[in-house]
VEXPA-666549 format. One record per residue (C-alpha): residue in one letter; x, y, z. Coordinates in Angstrom, 1 decimal. Example, Ala and Ser with C-alpha at 12.3 -4.5 7.8 and 13.67 -1.06 7.14 Angstrom:
% VEXPA-666549
<pt type="A" u="12.3" v="-4.5" w="7.8"/>
<pt type="S" u="13.7" v="-1.1" w="7.1"/>
% end
This chain:
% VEXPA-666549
<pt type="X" u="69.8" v="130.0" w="81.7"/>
<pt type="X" u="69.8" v="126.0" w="80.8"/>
<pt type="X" u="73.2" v="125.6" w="79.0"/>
<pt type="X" u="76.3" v="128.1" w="78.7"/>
<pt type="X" u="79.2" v="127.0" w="76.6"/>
<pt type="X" u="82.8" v="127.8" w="77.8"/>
<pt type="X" u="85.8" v="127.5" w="75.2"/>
<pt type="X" u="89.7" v="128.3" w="75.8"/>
<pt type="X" u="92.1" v="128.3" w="72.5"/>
<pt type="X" u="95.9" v="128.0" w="72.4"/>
<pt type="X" u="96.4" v="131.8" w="70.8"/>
<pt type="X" u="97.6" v="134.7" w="71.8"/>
<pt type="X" u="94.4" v="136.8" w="71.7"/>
<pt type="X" u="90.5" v="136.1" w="70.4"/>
<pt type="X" u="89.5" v="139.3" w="68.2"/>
<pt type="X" u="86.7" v="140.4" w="68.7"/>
<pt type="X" u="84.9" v="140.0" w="65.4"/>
<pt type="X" u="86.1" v="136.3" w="65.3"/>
<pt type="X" u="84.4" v="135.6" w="68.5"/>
<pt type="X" u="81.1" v="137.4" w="67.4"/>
<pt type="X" u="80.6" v="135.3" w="64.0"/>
<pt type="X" u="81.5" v="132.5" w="66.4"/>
<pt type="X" u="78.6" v="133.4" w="68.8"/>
<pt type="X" u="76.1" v="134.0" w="66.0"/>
<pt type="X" u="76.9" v="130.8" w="64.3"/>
<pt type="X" u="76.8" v="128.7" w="67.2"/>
<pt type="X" u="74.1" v="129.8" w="68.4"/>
<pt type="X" u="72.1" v="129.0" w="65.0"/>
<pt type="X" u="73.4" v="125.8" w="64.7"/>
<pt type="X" u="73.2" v="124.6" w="68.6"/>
<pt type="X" u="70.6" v="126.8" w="70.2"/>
<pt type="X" u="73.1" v="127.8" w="73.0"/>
<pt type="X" u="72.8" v="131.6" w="73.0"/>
<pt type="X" u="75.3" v="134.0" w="71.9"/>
<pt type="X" u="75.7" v="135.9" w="75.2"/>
<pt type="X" u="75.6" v="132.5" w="77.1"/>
<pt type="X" u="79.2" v="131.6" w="75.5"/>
<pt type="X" u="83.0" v="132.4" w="76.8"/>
<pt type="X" u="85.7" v="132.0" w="74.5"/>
<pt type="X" u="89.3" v="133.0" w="76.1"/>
<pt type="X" u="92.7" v="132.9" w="74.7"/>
<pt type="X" u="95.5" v="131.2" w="76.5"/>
<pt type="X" u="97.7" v="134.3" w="75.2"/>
<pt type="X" u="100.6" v="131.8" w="74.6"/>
<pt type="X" u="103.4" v="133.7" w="73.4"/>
<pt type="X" u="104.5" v="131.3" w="70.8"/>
<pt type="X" u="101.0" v="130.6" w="69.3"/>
<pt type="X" u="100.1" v="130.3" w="65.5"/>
<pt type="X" u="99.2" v="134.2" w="63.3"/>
<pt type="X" u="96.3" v="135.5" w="64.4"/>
<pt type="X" u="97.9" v="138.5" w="64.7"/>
<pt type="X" u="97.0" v="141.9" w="66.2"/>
<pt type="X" u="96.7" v="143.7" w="62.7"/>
<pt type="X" u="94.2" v="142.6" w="60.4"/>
<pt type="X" u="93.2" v="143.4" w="56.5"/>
<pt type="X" u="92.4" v="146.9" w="55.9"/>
<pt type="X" u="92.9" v="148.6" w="59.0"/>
<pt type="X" u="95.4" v="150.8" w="58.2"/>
<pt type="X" u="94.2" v="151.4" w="54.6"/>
<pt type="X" u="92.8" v="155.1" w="55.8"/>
<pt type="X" u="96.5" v="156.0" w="56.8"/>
<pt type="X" u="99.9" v="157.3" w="55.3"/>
<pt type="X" u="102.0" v="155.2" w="53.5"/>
<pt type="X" u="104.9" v="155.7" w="56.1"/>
<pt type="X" u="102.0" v="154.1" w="58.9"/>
<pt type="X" u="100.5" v="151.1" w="56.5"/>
<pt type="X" u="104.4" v="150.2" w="55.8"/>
<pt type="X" u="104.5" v="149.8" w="59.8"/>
<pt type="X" u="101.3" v="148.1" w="60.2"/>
<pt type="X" u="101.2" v="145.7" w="57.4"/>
<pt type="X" u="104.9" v="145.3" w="57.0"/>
<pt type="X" u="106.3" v="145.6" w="60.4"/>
<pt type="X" u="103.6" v="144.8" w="62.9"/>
<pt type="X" u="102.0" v="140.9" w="63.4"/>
<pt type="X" u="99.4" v="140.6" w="60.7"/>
<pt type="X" u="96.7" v="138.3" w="60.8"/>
<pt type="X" u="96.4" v="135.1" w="58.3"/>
<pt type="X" u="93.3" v="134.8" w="57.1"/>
<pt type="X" u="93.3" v="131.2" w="56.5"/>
<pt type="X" u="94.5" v="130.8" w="60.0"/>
<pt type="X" u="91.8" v="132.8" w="61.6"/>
<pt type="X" u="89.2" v="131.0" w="59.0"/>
<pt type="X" u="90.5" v="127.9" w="60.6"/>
<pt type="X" u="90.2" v="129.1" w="64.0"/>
<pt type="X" u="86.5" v="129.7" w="63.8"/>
<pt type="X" u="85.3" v="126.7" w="61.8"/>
<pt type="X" u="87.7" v="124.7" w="64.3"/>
<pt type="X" u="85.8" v="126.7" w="67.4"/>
<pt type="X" u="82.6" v="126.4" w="66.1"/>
<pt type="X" u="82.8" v="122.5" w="65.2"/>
<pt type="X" u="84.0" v="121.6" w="69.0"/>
<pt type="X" u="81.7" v="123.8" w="70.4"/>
<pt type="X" u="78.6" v="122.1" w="68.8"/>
<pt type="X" u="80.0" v="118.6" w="69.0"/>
<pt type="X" u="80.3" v="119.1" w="72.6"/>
<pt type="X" u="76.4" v="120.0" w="72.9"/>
<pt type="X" u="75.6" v="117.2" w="70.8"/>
<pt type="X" u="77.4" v="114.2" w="73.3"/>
<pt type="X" u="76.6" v="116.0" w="76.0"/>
<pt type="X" u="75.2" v="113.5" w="78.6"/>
<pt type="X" u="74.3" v="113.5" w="82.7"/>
<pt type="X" u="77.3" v="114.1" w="84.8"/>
<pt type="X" u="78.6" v="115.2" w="88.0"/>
<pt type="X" u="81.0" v="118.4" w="88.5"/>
<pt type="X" u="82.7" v="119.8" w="91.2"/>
<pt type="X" u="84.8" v="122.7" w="91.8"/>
<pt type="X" u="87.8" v="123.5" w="93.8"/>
<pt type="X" u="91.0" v="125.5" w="94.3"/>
<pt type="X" u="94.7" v="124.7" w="95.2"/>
<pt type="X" u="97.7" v="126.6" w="95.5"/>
<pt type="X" u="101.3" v="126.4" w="93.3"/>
<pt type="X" u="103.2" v="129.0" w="94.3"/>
<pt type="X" u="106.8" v="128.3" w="92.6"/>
<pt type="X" u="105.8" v="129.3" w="89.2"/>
<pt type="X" u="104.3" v="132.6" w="88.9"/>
<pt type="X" u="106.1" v="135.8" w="90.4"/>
<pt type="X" u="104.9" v="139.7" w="89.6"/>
<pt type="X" u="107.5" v="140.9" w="87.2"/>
<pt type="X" u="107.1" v="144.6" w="88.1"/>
<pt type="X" u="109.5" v="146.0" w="90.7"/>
<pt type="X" u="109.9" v="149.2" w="92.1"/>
<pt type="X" u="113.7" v="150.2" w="91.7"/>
<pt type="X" u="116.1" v="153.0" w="94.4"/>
<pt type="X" u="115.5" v="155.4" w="91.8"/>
<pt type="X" u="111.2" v="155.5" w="92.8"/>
<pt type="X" u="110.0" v="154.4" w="89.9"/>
<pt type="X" u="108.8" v="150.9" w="88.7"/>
<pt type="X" u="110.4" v="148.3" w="86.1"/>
<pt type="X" u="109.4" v="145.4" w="84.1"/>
<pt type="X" u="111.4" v="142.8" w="84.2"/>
<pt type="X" u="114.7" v="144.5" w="85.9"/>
<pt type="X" u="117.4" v="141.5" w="85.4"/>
<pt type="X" u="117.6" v="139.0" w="88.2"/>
<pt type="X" u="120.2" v="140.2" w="90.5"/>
<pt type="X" u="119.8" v="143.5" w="89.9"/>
<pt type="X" u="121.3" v="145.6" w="92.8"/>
<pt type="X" u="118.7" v="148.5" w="92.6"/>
<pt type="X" u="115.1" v="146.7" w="93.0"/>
<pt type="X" u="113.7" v="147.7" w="96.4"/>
<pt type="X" u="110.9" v="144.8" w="96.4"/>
<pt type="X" u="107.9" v="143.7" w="94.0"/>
<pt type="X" u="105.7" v="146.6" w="92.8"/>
<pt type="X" u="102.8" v="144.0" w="93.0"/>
<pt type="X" u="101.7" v="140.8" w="94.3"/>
<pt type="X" u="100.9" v="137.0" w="92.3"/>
<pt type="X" u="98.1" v="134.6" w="92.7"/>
<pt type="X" u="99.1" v="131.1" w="93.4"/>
<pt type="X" u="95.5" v="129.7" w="93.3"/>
<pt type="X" u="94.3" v="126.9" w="91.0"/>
<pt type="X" u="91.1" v="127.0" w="90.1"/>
<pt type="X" u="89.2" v="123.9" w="88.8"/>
<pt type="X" u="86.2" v="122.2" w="88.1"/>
<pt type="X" u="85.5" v="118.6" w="87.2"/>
<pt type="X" u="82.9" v="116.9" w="85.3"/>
<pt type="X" u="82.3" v="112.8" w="85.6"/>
<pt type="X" u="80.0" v="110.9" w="83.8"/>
<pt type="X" u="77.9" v="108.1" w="85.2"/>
<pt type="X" u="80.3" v="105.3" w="84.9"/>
<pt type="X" u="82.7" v="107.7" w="87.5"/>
<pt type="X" u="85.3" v="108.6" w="84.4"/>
<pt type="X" u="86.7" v="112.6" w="84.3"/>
<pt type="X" u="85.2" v="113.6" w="80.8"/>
<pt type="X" u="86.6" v="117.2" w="81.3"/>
<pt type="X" u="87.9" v="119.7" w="83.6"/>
<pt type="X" u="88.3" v="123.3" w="83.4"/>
<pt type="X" u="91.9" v="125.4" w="84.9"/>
<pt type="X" u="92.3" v="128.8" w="85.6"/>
<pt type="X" u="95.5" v="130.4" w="86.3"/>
<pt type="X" u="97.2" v="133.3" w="86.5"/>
<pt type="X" u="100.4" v="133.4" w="84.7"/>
<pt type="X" u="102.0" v="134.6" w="81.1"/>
<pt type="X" u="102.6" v="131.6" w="78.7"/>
<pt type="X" u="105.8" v="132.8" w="77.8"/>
<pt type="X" u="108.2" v="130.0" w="78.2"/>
<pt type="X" u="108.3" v="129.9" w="74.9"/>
<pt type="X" u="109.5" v="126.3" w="73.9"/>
<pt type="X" u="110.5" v="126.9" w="70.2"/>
<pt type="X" u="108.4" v="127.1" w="67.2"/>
<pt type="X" u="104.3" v="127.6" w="67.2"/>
<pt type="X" u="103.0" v="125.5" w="70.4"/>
<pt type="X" u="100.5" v="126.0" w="73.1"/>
<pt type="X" u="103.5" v="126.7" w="75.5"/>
<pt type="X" u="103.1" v="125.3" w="78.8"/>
<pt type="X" u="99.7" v="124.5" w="78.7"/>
<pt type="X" u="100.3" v="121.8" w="76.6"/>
<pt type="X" u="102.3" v="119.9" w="79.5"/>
<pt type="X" u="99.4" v="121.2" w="81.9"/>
<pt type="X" u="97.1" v="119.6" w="79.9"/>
<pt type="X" u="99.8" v="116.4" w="79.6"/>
<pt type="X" u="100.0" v="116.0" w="83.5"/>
<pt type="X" u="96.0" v="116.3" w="84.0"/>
<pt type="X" u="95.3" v="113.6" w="81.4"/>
<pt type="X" u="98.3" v="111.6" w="82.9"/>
<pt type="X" u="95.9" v="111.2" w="86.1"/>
<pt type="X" u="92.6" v="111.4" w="85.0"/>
<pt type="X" u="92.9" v="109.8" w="81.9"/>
<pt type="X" u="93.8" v="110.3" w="78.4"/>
<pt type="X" u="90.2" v="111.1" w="77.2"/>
<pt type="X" u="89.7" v="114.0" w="79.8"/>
<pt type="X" u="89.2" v="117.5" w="78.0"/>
<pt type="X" u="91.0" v="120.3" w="79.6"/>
<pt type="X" u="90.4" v="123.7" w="79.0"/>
<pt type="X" u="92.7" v="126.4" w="80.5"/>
<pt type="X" u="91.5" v="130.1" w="81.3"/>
<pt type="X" u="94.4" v="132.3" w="82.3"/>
<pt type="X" u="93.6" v="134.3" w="85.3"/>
<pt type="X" u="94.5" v="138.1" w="85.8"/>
<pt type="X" u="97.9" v="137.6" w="85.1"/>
<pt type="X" u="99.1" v="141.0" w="83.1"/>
<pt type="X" u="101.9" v="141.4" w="85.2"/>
<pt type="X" u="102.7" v="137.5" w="86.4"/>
<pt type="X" u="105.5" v="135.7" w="84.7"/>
<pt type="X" u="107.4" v="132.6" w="85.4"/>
<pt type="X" u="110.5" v="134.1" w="85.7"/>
<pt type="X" u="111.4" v="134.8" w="89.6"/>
<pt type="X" u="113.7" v="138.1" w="89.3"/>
<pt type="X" u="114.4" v="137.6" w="92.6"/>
<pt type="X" u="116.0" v="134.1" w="92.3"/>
<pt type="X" u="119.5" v="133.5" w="92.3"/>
<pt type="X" u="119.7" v="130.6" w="90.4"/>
<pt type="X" u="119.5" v="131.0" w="86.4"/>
<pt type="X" u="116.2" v="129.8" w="84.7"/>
<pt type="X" u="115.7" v="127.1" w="82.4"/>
<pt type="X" u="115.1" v="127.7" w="78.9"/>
<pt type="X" u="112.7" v="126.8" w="76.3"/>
<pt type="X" u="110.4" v="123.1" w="76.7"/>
<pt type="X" u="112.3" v="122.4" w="79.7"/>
<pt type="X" u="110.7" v="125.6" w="80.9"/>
<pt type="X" u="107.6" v="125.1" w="79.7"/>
<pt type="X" u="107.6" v="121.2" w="81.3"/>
<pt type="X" u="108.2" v="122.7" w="84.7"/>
<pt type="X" u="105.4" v="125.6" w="84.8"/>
<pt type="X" u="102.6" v="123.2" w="83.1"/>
<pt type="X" u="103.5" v="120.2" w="84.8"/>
<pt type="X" u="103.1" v="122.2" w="88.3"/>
<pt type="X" u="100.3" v="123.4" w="87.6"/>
<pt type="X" u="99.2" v="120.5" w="86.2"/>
<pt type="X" u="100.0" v="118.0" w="89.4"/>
<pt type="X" u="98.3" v="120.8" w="91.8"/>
<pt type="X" u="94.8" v="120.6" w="89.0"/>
<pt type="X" u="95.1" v="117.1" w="88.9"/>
<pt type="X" u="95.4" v="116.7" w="92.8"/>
<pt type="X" u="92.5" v="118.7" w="93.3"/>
<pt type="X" u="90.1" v="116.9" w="90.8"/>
<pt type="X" u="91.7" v="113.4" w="92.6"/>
<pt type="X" u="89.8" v="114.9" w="96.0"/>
<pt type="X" u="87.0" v="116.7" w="94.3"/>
<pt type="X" u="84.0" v="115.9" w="96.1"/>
<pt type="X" u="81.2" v="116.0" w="93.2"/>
<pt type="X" u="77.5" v="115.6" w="92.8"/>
<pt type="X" u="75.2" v="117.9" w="90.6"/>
<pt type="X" u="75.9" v="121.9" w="91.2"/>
<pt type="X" u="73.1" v="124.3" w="90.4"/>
<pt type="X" u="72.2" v="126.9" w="89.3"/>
<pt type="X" u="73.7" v="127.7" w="85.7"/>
<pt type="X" u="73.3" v="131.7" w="85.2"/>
<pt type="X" u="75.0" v="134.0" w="83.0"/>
<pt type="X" u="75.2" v="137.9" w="83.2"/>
<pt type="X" u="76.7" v="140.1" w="80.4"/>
<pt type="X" u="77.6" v="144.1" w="80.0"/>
<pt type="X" u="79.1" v="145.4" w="76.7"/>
<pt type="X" u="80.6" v="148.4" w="76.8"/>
<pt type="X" u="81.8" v="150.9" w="74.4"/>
<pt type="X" u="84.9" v="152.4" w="76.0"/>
<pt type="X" u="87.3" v="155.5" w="74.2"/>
<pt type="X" u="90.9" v="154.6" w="73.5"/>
<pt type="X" u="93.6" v="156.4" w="75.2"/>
<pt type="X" u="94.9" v="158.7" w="73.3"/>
<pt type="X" u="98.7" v="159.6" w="73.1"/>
<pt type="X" u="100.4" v="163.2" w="73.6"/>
<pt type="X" u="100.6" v="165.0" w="70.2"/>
<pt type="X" u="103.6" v="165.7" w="70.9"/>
<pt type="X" u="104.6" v="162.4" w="71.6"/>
<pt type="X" u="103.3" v="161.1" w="68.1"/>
<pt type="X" u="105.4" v="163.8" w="66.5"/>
<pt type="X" u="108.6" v="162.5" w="68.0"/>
<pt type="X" u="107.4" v="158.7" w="67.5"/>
<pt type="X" u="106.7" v="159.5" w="64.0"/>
<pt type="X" u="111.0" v="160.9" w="63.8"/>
<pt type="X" u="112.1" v="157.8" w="65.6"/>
<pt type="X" u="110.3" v="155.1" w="63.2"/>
<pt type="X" u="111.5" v="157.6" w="59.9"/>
<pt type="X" u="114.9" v="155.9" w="61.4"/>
<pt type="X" u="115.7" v="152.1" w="61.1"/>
<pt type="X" u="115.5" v="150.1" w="64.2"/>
<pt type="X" u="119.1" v="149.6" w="64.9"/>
<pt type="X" u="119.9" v="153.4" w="65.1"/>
<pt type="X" u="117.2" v="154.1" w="67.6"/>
<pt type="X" u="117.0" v="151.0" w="69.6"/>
<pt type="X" u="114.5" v="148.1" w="68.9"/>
<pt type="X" u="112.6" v="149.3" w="72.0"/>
<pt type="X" u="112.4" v="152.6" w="71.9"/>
<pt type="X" u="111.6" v="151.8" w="67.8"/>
<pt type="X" u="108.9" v="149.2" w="68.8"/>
<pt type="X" u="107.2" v="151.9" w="71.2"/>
<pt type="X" u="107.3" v="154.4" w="69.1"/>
<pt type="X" u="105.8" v="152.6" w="65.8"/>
<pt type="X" u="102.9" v="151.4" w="68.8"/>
<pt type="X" u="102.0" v="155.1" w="69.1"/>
<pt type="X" u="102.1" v="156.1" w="65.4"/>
<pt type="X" u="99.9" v="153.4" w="65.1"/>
<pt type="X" u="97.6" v="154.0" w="68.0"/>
<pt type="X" u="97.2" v="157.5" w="66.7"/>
<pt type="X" u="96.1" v="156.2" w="63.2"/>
<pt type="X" u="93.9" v="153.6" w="64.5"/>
<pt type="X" u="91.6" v="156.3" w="66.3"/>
<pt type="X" u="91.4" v="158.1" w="63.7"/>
<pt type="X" u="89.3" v="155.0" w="62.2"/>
<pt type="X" u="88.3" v="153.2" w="65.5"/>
<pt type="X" u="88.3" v="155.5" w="68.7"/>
<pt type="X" u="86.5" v="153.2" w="71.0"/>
<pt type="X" u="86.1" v="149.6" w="71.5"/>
<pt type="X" u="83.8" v="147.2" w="72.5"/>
<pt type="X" u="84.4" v="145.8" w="76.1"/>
<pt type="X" u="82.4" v="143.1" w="77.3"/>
<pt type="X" u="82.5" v="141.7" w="81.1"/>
<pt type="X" u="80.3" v="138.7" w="81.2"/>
<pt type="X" u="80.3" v="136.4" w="84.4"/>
<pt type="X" u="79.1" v="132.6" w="84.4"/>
<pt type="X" u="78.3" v="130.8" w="86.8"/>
<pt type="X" u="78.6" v="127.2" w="87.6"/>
<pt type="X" u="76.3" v="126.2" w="90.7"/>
<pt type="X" u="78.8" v="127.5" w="94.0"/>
<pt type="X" u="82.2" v="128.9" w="90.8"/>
<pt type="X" u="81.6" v="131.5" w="88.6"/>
<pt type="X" u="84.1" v="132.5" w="86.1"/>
<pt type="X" u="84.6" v="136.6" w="85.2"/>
<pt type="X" u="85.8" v="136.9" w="82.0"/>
<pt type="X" u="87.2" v="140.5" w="80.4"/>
<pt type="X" u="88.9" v="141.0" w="77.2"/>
<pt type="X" u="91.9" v="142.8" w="78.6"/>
<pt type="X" u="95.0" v="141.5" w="80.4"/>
<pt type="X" u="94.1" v="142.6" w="83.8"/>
<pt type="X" u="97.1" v="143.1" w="86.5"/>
<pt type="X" u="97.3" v="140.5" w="88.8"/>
<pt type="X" u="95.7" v="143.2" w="91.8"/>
<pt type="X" u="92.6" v="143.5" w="90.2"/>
<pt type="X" u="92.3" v="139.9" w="89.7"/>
<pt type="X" u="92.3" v="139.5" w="93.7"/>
<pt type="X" u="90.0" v="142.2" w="94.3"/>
<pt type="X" u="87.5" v="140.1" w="92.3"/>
<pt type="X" u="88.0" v="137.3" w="94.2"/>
<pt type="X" u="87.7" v="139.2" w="97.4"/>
<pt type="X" u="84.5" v="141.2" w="96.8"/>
<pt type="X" u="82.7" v="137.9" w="95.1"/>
<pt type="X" u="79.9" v="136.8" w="97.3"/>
<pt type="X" u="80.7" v="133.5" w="95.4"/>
<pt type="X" u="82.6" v="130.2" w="97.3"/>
<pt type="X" u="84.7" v="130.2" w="94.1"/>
<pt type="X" u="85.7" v="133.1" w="91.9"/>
<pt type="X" u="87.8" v="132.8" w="89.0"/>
<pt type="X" u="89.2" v="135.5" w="86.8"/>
<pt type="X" u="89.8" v="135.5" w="83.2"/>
<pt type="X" u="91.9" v="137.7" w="80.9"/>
<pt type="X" u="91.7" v="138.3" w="77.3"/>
<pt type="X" u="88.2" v="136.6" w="77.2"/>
<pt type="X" u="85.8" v="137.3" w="74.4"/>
<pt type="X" u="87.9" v="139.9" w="73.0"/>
<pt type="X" u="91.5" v="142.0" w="73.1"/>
<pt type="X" u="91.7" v="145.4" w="74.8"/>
<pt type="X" u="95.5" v="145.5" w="76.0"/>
<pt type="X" u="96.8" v="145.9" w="79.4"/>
<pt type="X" u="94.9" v="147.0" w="82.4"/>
<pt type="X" u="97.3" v="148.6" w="84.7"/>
<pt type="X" u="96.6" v="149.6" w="88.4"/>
<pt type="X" u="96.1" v="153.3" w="89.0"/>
<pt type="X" u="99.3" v="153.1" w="91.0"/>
<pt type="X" u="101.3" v="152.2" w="88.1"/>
<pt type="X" u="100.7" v="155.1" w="86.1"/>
<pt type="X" u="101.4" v="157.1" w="89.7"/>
<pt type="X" u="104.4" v="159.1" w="90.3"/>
<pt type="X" u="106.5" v="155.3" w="91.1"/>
<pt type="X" u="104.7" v="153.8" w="87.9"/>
<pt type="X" u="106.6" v="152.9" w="84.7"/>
<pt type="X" u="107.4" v="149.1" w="83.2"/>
<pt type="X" u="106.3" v="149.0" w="79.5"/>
<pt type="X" u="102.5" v="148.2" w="80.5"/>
<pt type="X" u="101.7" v="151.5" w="80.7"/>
<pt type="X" u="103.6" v="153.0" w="77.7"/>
% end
């Protein structure tokens, strides 16, 4: 493989259709083949539509389901997902075109007072999401965090960082107000603050499906909003930076690629189940509770969905980057599996990344569908 081509947007998911045209049209225009390219979502919580419902896939079902899916549910824009790829495919191929020699380096450091597992397992044996800090009945965390930073540098002959790439593992759901990149835009602020204002950084969220930044087990109350999102991404942002600052770098071979795509059956819910969803979303949200409302109008809708779609693609693709390779996976993997990567890699550097060149959901542990499972991830 000569040239591989690695992309992160400021969205909450990259469906999968998108990131196929992408591919194709790329790969026309550029030469860089279609399985040689990674494009991951930063999952930001407070991103622009690109919805998880898009036009027409509900059109096989009841009226009662397309009200819930095309009314009720986060719909797609089509203009914004038009812009998206035109906007992906543009920077992608400008990118090949000034591409010039270089030097990279990779490395890793740690931040470790942003990112905290949000599941905990409570007196009662089972496991929560997101308890309430303070809560008197958590036993400890159900799961642990990765604190690693994972970066690599490229410099151009005159010794200036043209670009870096970040992965880490943590939900972008500080949430700052309004549609915004949440608190990668500050990681990206801090990085350019050192290395210059021209340096391109591209973030790839690590396996971070049950990482947050709120500590549940801190005392103190949390910040809100931009102030927030300023702490996380300038953290992480100070730790990137400092590693590129004592990066040693040179040129790193080999570039490689390897890609599996697999077709994998949804899982289906209880019938059952779907018959007392369907009672709970007959009734509005306020009488049954938002949340058990928003799960149950999930379910109705997962059970319609299969009827139409009863597998998806899943692609696991890893690129490698002379002594770094990336893992990328469309779903948001628990923070567990993320470190069992890294530990079984024969690699120096191994670097996760969820909701990459698709959108499959959570990938919960086997232990948290066990017998002390629960939290909404596995609902």
């Amino acid at each position: 493989m000569e040239q591989i081509a690695i992309a992160g947007i400021d969205a909450y998911s990259i469906p999968r259709q998108l990131l196929l045209s992408v591919r194709r049209k790329v790969q026309e225009q550029c030469g860089i083949p279609s399985e040689a390219i990674l494009i991951a979502a930063s999952h930001s919580h407070s991103s622009g539509p690109i919805g998880t419902v898009f036009q027409g896939d509900y059109d096989h079902a009841d009226p009662l389901v397309q009200s819930l899916a095309y009314e009720k549910s986060p719909n797609a824009d089509p203009e914004y997902l038009k812009l998206v790829e035109t906007s992906l495919i543009a920077t992608i191929c400008r990118a090949h075109k000034i591409r010039e020699e270089s030097e990279s380096g990779a490395g890793t450091g740690i931040e470790d007072k942003v990112s905290f597992n949000r599941r905990f397992l409570m007196k009662n044996g089972m496991t929560i999401t997101h308890p309430g800090q303070g809560n008197p009945d958590i036993v400890k965390c159900a799961g642990p965090a990765d604190p690693e930073v994972g970066v690599i540098g490229t410099w151009n002959r005159q010794g200036k960082c043209i670009g870096c790439i970040v992965n880490f593992a943590c939900h972008p759901t500080t949430n700052p107000g309004g549609i915004s990149a949440n608190y990668i835009f500050y990681l990206e602020r801090t990085i350019r603050g050192a290395m210059g204002p021209d340096c391109i950084v591209v973030f790839l969220r690590g396996a971070s499906g049950d990482i947050t930044q709120v500590n549940n087990m801190s005392p103190y109350s949390n910040p809100k909003g931009e102030e927030w999102a300023r702490i996380v991404g300038g953290r992480i942002g100070a730790e990137a930076a400092e590693v590129l600052l004592n990066m040693p770098r040179g040129t790193i071979t080999p570039i490689d690629v390897k890609s599996k795509v697999m077709e994998i059956k949804r899982r289906p819910p209880d019938p059952e189940r779907v018959k007392r969803c369907y009672e709970i979303v007959k009734q509005p949200p306020e009488k049954a509770g938002m949340t058990e409302w928003t799960f149950a109008k999930e379910i109705v809708m997962l059970d319609a969905i299969m009827q139409k779609k009863p597998a998806q693609q899943v692609e696991v693709q890893a690129l490698q980057i002379g002594p770094a390779v990336f893992v990328g996976n469309p779903a948001e993997l628990f923070c567990q599996f993320g470190l069992d990567i890294k530990n079984q890699s024969p690699f120096k550097f191994t670097f996760p990344v969820s909701s990459a060149n698709g959108s499959v959901g959570y990938l919960p542990t086997a232990e948290a569908f066990g017998p002390n499972g629960g939290g909404y991830e596995t609902r």
